[in-house]
N, C-alpha and C positions, 0 to 999 in steps of 0.2 A: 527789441525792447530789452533792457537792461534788467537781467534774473538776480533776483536776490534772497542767498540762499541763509535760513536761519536754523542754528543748532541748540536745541534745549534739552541740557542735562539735567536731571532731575532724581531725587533722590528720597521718597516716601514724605514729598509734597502735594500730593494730591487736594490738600484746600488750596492751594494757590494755581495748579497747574494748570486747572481749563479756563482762566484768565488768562496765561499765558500765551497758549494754545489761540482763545481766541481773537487775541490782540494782535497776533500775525494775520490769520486766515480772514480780520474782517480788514485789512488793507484794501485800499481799491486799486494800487498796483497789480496790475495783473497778477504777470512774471513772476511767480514766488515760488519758494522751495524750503517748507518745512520739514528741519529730521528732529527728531525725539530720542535720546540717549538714555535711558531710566536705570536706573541701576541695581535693579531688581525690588522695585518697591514694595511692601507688603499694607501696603493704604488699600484707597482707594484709583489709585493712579493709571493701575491697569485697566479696570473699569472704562475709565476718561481714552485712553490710548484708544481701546477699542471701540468706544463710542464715534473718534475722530478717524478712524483708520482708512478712510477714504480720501482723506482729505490731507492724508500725510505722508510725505516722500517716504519717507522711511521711517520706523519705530523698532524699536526692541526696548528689551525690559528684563536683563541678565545683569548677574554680580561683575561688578569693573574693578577699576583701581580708585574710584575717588571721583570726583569733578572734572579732574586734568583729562584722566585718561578718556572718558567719556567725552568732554568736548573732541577731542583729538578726534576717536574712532567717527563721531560727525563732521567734523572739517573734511577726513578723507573720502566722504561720501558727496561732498558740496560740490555743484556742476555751478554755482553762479558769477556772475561776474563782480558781485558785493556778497561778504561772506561774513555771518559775524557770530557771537554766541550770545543767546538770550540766559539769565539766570530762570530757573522757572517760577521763584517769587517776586519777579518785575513783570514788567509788560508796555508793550508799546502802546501809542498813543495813535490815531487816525491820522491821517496824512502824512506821517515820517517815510513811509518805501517811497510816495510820490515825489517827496523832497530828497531823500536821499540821491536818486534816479536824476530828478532833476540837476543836482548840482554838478555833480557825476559828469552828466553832459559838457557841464559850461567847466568841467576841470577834469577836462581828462588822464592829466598824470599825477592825478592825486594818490595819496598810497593810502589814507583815507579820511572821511566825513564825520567830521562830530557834531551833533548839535546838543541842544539845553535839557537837562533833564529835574526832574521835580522828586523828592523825596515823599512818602507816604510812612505815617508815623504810624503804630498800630494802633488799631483802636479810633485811628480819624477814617472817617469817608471821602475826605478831598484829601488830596496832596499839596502838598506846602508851595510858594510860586516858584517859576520855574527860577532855575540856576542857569545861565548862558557858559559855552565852554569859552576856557580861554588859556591862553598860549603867549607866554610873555616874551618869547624869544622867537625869530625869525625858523620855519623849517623847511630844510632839514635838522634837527637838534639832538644834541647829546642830552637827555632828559636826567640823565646820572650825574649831573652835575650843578642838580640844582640852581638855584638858591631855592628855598621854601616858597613855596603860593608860585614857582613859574609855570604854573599848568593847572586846572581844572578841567580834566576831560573823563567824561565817568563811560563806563563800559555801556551800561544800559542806554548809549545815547551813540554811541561809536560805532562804525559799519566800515570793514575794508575793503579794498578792492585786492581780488584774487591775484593778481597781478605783483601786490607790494607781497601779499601774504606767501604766494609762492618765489618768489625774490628771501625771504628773511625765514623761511621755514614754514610750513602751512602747521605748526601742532605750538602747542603750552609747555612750559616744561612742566612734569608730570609730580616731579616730585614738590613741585610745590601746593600750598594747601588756599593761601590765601590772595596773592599776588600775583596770581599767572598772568589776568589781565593785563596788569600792572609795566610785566615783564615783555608781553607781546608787543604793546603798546612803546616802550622804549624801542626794541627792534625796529616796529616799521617806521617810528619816527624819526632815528638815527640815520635811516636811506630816503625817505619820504617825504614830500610834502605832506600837511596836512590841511586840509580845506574844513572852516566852522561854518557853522550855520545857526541864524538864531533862533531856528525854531524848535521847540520842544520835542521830542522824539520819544524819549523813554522816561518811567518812573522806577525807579528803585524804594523798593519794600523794606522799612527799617522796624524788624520785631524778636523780641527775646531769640529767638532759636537762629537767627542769623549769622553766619559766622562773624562778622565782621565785629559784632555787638557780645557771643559767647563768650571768644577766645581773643580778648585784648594785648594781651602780652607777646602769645604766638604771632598774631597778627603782626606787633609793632617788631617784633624778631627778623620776622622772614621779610618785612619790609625793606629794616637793614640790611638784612643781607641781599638785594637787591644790589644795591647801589656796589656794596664789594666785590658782587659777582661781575661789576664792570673797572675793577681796575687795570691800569693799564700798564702799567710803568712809569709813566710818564707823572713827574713827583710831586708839580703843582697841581692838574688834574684829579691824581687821587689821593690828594688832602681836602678839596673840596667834596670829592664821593665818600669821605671818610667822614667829614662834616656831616653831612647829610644822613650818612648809618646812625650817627648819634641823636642827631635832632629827630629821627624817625625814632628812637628807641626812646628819648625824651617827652614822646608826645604823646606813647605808647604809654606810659609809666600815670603820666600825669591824669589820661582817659584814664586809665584803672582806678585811680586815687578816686575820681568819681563816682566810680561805680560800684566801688565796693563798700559795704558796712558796718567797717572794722577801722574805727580810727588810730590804729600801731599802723594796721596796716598800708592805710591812705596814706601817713606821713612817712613810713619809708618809702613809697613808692613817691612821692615828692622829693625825697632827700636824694634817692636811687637818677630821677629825671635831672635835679642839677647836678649830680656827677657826670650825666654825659653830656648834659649843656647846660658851662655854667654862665651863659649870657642869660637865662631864664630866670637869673638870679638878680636880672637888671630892672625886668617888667615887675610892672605892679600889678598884672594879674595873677603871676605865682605868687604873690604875698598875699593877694586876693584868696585863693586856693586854700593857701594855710590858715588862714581866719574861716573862711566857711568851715575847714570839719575842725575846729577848735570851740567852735562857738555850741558851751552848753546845750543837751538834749533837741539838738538841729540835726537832724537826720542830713545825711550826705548826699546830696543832688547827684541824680543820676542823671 
């Protein structure tokens, strides 16, 4: 049977964590291999570890370096043949190991398995419907190269096989804060196939303390610097990854303009987003943009 091994790093989550936790361990896949990375939490977390410590491959609960390094020190412990990292404010969905497993089968040199996954907004009980992944371009792909929209493939819905992972490196790079996935994900897919699948797998948790949703600007930063960390020499290549730094840093600026409450500040971060792309100056939803936080005592949509 086909083990598949899951790593959740975790960092003084403890309301979200024993969803987490039991969203692996109530799979009806057998073959499973839960490790727990915590990174010395001062919650309730510890609690929940030892509440589960029976039931999980591995735990510890000491000061790391962060996210990165935490999934790492769990990837090195991973015996399975699908290996992946769970955030521990998402959680799977029932029948994903079975399908995972499944596919796996009927594609065995896959480097790995995406399926659909559903956003959860705070403050709702249901999640929103699901999002199917998708892949506009034949793989194996240079994912660095854009164009915008050729991929929707979210982490909480992704599972690799050991095989691609130990082929491209089995760790994250550490130093990054928001895009490790991001970065791994281009790796296996640049040597890889990837095989979708339309079933829903995972839900990703969108709420204030989130990174994704805190730190918008680092976010769209380090995004960019994605794409640069793959240039190549090669001159037409890395004019379109260079493109792409931009539209990343442009779409970073423009979410901010949303979210923040300070109309100076919303409009330089619009003005900021078409100096790095000034094709945004051609849609009508950035003039859209400008009019919402122009418009008299209207609070700025977050």
């Amino acid at each position: 049977m086909t083990r598949i091994s899951i790593v959740i790093p975790s960092f003084n989550q403890g309301h979200y964590l024993e969803q987490a936790i039991q969203s692996v361990l109530a799979q009806e896949h057998a073959d499973k291999e839960l490790i727990v990375i915590d990174g010395g939490s001062i919650d309730d977390s510890l609690s929940i570890l030892r509440k589960y410590d029976s039931s999980l491959a591995y735990w510890e609960s000491e000061r790391d370096r962060g996210q990165a390094h935490a999934i790492n020190k769990g990837f090195a412990r991973c015996t399975g043949d699908i290996i992946t990292f769970l955030s521990s404010d998402d959680y799977y969905l029932p029948g994903a190991f079975g399908d995972v497993a499944d596919t796996l089968r009927h594609n065995p040199t896959a480097g790995a398995i995406v399926g659909a996954f559903s956003f959860l907004d705070a403050g709702r009980a249901q999640s929103n419907e699901p999002i199917q992944p998708f892949l506009g371009v034949p793989s194996p792909a240079d994912l660095s190269l854009g164009p915008p929209g050729v991929y929707r493939l979210h982490q909480a819905a992704t599972f690799y096989t050991r095989h691609a992972l130990d082929s491209v490196g089995r760790s994250v790079r550490e130093e990054m804060k928001y895009v490790m996935d991001r970065e791994l994900l281009y790796r296996v897919c640049h040597s890889f196939t990837l095989t979708l699948s339309q079933q829903t797998y995972g839900v990703f948790r969108r709420h204030p303390e989130s990174k994704s949703a805190a730190d918008i600007l680092p976010f769209a930063r380090e995004f960019a610097e994605l794409y640069l960390l793959h240039l190549s020499g090669d001159s037409k290549q890395d004019a379109l990854r260079k493109r792409m730094a931009r539209y990343r840093l442009a779409r970073g600026y423009v979410k901010y303009a949303y979210a923040v409450h300070s109309v100076p500040r919303a409009a330089g971060a619009l003005i900021r987003a078409a100096m790095q792309e000034p094709l945004s100056l051609g849609q009508k939803r950035y003039w859209k943009y400008w009019g919402d936080i122009a418009l008299p005592r209207r609070p700025i949509a977050r």
